[in-house]
C-alpha positions, 0 to 999 in steps of 0.5 A: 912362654911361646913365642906367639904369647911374648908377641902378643904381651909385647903388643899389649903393652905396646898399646898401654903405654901408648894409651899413656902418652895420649892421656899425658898429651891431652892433660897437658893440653888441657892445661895449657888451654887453661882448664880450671879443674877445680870448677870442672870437679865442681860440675861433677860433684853437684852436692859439693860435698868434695866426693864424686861417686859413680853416679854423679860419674854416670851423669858428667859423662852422660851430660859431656855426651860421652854414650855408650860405656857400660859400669864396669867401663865407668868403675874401671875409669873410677878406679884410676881416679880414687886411692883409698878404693871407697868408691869415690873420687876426692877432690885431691885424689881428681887434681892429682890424676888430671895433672900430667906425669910426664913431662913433655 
């Protein structure tokens, strides 16, 4: 490996875990602001059937004003939150991404 490439991995990386902690600040803030996730979830899943597909993905985030991601960039956002790749999201698989890791 060329020392230009090791910079750039060690960049890279730098980046992600700093992406990480951000994310774990605001789930903590979020929490702290005493967020109730479930009645978040069920604004997202408006079937109420207990499975959050890209759709209804698309149209939370429409909705909160988040603009200007294309498909890929929602399924690759959908993809950290479902565990059993079937394209949706359970109300579990939800709580369990949205409550922090680290702990502060």
């Amino acid at each position: 490996m060329t020392k230009e490439t090791a910079n750039r991995l060690a960049r890279l990386w730098a980046n992600i875990l700093k992406a990480e902690q951000i994310m774990e600040e605001a789930k903590t803030r979020m929490l702290r602001c005493k967020v109730n996730l479930q009645d978040v979830y069920g604004t997202i899943d408006k079937k109420g059937v207990g499975k959050v597909d890209q759709a209804m993905m698309n149209d939370f985030l429409r909705k909160c004003g988040v603009v200007g991601y294309n498909e890929l960039e929602v399924r690759s956002l959908m993809n950290r939150f479902e565990r059993k790749e079937e394209g949706i999201i359970s109300y579990y698989d939800f709580i369990d991404e949205m409550l922090p890791r680290i702990s502060q």
